[in-house]
C-alpha positions in Angstrom: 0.0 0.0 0.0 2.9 2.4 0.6 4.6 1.4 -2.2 1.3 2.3 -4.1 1.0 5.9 -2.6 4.9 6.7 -3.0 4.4 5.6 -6.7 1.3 7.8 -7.1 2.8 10.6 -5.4 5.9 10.9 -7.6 4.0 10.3 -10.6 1.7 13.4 -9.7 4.9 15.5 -8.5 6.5 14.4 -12.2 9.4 12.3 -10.1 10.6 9.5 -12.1 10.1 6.1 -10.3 13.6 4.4 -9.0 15.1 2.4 -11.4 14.8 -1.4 -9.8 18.3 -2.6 -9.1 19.7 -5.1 -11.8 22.1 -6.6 -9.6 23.8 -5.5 -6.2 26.6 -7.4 -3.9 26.0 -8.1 -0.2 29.0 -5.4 0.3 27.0 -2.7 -2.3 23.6 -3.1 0.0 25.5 -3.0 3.6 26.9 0.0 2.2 23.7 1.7 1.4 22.3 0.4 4.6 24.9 1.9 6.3 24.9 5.1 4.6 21.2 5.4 5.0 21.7 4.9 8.9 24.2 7.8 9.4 21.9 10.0 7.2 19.0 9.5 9.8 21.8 9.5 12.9 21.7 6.4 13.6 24.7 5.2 16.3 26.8 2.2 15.8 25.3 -0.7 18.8 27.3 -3.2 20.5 25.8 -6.8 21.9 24.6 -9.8 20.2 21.0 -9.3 20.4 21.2 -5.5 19.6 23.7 -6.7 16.5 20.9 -9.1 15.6 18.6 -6.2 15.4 20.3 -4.3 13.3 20.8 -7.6 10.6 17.1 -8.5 11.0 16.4 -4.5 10.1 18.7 -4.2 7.6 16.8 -7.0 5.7 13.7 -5.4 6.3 15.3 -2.1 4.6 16.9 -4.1 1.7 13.9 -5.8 1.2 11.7 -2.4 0.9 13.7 -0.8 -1.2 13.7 -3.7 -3.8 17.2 -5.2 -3.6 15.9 -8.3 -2.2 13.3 -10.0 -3.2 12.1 -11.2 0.5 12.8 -10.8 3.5 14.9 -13.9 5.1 15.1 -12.7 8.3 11.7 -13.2 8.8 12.3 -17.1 8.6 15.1 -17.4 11.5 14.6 -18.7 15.1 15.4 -16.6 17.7 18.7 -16.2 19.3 20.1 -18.8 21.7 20.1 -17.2 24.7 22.9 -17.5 27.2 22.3 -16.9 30.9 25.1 -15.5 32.9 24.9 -16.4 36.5 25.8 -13.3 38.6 28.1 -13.8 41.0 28.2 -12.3 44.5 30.5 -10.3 45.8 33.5 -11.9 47.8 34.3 -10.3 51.4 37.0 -8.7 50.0 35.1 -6.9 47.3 32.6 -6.3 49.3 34.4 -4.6 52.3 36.4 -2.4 49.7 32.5 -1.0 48.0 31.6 -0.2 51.5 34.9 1.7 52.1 34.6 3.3 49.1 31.6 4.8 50.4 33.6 7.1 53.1 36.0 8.3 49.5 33.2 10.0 48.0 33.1 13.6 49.4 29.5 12.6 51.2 27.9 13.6 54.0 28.4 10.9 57.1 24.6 10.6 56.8 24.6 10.0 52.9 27.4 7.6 53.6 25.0 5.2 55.9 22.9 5.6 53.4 24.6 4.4 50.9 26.1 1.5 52.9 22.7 0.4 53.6 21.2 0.6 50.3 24.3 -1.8 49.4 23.7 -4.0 52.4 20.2 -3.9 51.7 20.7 -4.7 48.3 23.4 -7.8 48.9 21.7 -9.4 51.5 17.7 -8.8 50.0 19.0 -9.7 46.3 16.5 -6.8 45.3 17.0 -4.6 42.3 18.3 -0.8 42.6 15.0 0.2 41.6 13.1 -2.5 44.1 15.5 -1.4 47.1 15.3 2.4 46.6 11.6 2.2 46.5 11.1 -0.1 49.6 8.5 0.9 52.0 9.7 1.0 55.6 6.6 -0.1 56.6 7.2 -3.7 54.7 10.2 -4.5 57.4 8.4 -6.6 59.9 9.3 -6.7 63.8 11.5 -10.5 62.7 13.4 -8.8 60.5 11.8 -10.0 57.4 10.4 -8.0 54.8 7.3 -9.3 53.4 5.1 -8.9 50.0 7.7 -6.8 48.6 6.8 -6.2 44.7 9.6 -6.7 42.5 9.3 -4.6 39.3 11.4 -7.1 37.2 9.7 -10.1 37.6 6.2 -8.3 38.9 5.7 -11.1 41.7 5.5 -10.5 45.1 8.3 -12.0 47.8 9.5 -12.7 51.0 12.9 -11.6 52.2 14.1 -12.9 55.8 17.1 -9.9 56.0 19.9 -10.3 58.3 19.6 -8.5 61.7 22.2 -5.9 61.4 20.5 -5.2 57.6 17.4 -4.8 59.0 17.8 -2.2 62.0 20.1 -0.2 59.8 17.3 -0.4 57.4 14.4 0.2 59.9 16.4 3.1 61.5 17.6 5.3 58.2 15.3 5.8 55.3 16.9 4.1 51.9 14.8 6.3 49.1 15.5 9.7 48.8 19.0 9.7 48.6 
């Protein structure tokens, strides 16, 4: 339908129609491609999926503007996807982030706060955005936190906390900092 209207267009504006293309090379049509994506800003991207993106788009683009007769990206199976398993933070890493804290030209009080929010966030497993938005009110008198939302996964869990997490966490407020 677009093709239609672009065709109609030029022929009532008196533009001549694109001449289809005869024959290009694979290195002829990345060029274009590439070309066409600095013309409308488009930045370089980095990572397999994102690279992936920008193959299964450029087929798309070389299929719209004729220099492919289909679009073969449209027939692959997803990427394999490769799960990295995080790994914590050994005591020595972690005592070195939580002296780190004191190095950053903060107030004493920012500096428990930061040290919570990273205690908080090693002992909880919660996301940045899950412990920065964690109501006070959710740390029960056992030192568990309970229904706590997590945005990720958008379940609700429960989070038995160490102790010494927890009355840091109960006595200086996380968010807002």
């Amino acid at each position: 339908m677009r093709k239609l209207e672009e065709e109609l267009e030029r022929q009532a504006l008196g533009i001549e129609a694109p001449k289809p293309f005869d024959h290009v090379t694979f290195d002829c049509a990345i060029e274009l491609y590439m070309l066409d994506r600095a013309q409308r800003g488009i930045k370089d991207s980095s990572g397999p999926a994102v690279s992936w993106s920008v193959v299964e788009t450029f087929f798309r683009w070389a299929n719209s503007i004729d220099i492919i007769p289909s679009d073969v990206s449209a027939k692959r199976t997803s990427l394999p996807i490769v799960l990295k398993q995080v790994q914590q933070l050994t005591q020595d890493e972690m005592e070195r982030l939580l002296a780190a804290t004191s190095q950053c030209g903060f107030s004493p009080e920012i500096v428990e706060r930061v040290r919570t929010f990273i205690l908080l966030q090693r002992r909880s497993g919660l996301a940045c955005i899950d412990a920065a938005t964690l109501p006070r009110e959710l740390l029960r008198a056992d030192d568990n936190l309970t229904q706590v939302h997590r945005t990720t996964t958008d379940t609700e869990v429960f989070i038995p906390l160490p102790s010494a997490v927890a009355k840091t966490s109960s006595t200086r407020p996380v968010v807002r900092m």
